[in-house]
C-alpha positions, 0 to 999 in steps of 0.5 A, spaced: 500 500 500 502 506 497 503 511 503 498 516 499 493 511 499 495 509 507 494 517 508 487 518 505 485 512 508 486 514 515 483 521 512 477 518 511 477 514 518 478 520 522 472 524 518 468 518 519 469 517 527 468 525 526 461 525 523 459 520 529 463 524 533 459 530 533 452 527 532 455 523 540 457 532 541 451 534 539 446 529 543 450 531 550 450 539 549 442 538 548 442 534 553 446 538 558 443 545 556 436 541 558 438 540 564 442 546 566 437 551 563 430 548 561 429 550 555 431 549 548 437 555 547 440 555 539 445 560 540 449 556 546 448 550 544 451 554 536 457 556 541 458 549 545 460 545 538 462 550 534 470 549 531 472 555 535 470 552 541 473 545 539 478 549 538 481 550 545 482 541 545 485 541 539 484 541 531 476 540 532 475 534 526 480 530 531 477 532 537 471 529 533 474 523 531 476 522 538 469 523 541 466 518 535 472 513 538 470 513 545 461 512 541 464 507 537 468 502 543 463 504 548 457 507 546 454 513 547 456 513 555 462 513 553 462 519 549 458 522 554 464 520 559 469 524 555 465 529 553 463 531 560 472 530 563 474 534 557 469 539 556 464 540 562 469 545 566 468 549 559 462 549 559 461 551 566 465 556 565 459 559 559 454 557 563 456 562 568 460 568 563 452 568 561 448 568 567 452 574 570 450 578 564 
């Protein structure tokens, strides 16, 4: 196997676990949005997975990638379980920056 086609099949690999990955990320936010406020909030839940948010663990295809990792070898508790360790102080922390508003 050539090490272009090694390349392109490990991009491909990583855009798949990524796809899974944020669908895993968006279920979570929902989910914990809901649970904090309440209620349906489209722009915190915009700000909670935007790349630039994502930004902050890393490049956000492989923060993604790894999240659909976590769903592929433990299911959605496991993503859960990352997302929350890596991501739930930070989203504490703007929970908090938008109640003192």
């Amino acid at each position: 196997m050539s090490v272009t086609r090694s390349r392109a099949e490990a991009i491909l690999r990583e855009r798949e676990e990524a796809w899974l990955g944020d669908a895993a990320l968006a279920l979570v936010v929902r989910e914990w949005i809901l649970a904090r406020r309440g209620r349906l909030e489209a722009a915190l839940f915009a700000e909670l997975t935007s790349n630039h948010f994502l930004s902050r663990f890393g490049a956000p295809t492989a923060v993604e990638a790894e999240i659909g990792r976590a769903y592929r070898e433990g299911g959605l508790e496991a993503a859960r379980a990352l997302i929350d360790e890596r991501m739930g102080p930070h989203f504490a922390r703007i929970l908090h920056r938008q109640d003192g508003r």
